[in-house]
N, C-alpha and C positions, 0 to 999 in steps of 0.2 A: 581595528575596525570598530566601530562605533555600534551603540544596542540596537541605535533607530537604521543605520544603514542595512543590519542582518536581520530586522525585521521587515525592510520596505523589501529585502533579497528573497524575504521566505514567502511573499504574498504570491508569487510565482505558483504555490504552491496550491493557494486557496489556504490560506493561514492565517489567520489575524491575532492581532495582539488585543487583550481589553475590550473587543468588542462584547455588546450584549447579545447571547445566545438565543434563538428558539428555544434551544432543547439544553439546558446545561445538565453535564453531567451525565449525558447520551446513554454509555454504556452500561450504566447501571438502570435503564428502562429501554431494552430494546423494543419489545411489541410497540411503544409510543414511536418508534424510528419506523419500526415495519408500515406501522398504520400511515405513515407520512409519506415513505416510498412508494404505498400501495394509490396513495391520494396525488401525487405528483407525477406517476408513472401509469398508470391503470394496469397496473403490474397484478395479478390473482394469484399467482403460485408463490408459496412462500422461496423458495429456492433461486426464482427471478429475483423478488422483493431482495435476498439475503446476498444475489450476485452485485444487483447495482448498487446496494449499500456498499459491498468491500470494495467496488472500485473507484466508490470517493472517498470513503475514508483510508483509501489506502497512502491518503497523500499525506494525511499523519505521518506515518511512520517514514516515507518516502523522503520528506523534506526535513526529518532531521536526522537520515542517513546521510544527506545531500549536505549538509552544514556540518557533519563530520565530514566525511572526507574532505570536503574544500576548503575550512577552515580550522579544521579539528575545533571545533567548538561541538556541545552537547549542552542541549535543554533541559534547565535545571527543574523546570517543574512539575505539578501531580496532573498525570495523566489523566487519571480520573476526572480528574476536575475539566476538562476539554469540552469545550461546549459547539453544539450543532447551532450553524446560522442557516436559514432558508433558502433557498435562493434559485434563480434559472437562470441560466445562458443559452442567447441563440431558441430560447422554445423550449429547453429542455431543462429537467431541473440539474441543478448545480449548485449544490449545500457547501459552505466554507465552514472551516475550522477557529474553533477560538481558542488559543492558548490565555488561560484566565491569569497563571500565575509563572514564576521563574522569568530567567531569562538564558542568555547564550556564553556559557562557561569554559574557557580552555581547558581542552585535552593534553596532558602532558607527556606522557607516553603511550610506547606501544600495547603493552598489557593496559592501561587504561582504555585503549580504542577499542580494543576488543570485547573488553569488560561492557562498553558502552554500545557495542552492535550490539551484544547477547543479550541486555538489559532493552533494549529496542525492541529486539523477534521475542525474547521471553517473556519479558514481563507485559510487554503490551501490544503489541499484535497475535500473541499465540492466545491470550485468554480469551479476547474479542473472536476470534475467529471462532474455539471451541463454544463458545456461548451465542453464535449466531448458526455457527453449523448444529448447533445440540435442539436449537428453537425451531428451526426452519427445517430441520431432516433435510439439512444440505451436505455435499462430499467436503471435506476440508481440503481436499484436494485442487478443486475449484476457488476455493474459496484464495487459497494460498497464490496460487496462478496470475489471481487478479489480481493480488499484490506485486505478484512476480514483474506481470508486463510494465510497470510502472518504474520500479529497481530496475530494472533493465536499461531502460529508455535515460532514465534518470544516470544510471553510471555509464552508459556510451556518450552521453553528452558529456560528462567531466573527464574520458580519457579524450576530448578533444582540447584539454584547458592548457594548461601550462605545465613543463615537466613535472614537476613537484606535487601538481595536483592530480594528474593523471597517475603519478606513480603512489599516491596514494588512495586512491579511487578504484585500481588493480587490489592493490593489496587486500583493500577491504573489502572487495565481493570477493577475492580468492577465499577469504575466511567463511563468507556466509554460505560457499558453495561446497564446505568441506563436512562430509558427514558428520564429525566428532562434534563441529556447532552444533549438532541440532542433539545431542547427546539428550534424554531425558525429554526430549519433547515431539522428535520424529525418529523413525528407523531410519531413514537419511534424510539428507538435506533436499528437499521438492526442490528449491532452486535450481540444484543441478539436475536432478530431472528432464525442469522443464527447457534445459539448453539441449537437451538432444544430442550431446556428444557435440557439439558447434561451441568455437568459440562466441563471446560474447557477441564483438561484430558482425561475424556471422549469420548470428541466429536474428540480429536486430534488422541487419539488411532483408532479409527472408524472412519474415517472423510467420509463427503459426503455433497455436496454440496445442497442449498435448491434452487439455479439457474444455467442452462447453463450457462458455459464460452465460448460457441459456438466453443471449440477447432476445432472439426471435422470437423468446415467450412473451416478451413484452409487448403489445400491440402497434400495429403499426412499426415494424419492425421485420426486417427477416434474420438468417444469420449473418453473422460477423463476416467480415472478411478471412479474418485469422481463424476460423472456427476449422475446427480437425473434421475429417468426413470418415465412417466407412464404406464398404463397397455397396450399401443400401442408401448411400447418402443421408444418412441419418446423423446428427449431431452423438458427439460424444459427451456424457454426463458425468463420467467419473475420471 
């Protein structure tokens, strides 16, 4: 498969290649990201601000789980360097991603894939999350969720594909949903967590969340559909 066909595949994603950023370099200035969320959202509480940022950037990480499993191919380059484009859809804001550098590299085996989710959740979604939950006095628990609904959505769609991709698409959330992944960065895996004992299909057919994404803080807005109640009907935050 071709560089330019697995990058017009990953725009899916809100991913671009070479594009010029807003914000390059995002996550080493998050306040500049809050203050954009806060300007694009009328979002006042940091913890809103820090929920609608993980659930667009969660497509970072989202889309090049998505290119391992279907392709075993893995993004060769610095994360870091990942720049914010602006943007709205339909009214609402919708920021894309810019991969400035790398490209799309074969996976060659199994300990390689795995080596390749770990480096995914550990090296760059786990530090982003603790440094937006550290700024914003947010739950990481929340934070992680948002990610979650997107993996989710994203590997029930590839156990629809073709054997070989479905049977690789299993394999790899069975890994992300096994305590010992999260060895050193969580006491377990939130992923399985947030499946509630439900197979994956399951939980995607029925979906509901096991934390506030604090939507209805945002104005104009109420809760989620997916949003967890207690018996006060009050949203859950943690």
């Amino acid at each position: 498969m071709q560089q330019i066909e697995i990058w017009k595949e990953v725009e899916r994603f809100n991913v671009l290649r070479h594009e010029n950023p807003s914000m390059g370099d995002f996550a080493l200035d998050l306040p500049s990201v809050f203050e954009l969320v806060r300007q694009r959202t009328n979002a006042s509480k940091p913890p809103a601000m820090a929920s609608v940022f993980m659930r667009h950037v969660a497509f970072v990480y989202v889309s090049q789980l998505y290119m391992l499993s279907k392709y075993r191919k893995k993004w060769s380059g610095d994360h870091r360097r990942i720049g914010l484009l602006d943007g709205e859809s339909n009214g609402r804001w919708s920021p894309q991603w810019t991969f400035q550098d790398g490209d799309w590299v074969s996976v060659d085996d199994d300990e390689h894939v795995r080596l390749t989710l770990q480096n995914i959740i550990r090296e760059q979604c786990l530090p982003l999350i603790k440094a937006v939950a550290r700024q914003t006095k947010s739950s990481p628990l929340v934070l992680w969720e948002n990610v979650w609904g997107y993996v989710l959505w994203m590997y029930t769609q590839l156990f629809q594909d073709s054997e070989d991709v479905s049977k690789q698409a299993r394999g790899d959330l069975e890994f992300l949903l096994k305590d010992e992944t999260w060895t050193g960065m969580e006491r377990r895996s939130p992923f399985k967590r947030f499946l509630n004992d439900q197979t994956p299909e399951e939980s995607m057919s029925n979906y509901s969340r096991v934390t506030c994404c604090l939507y209805y803080m945002i104005p104009g807005n109420e809760k989620c559909p997916y949003c967890p109640k207690l018996s006060t009907d009050r949203c859950l935050q943690e």
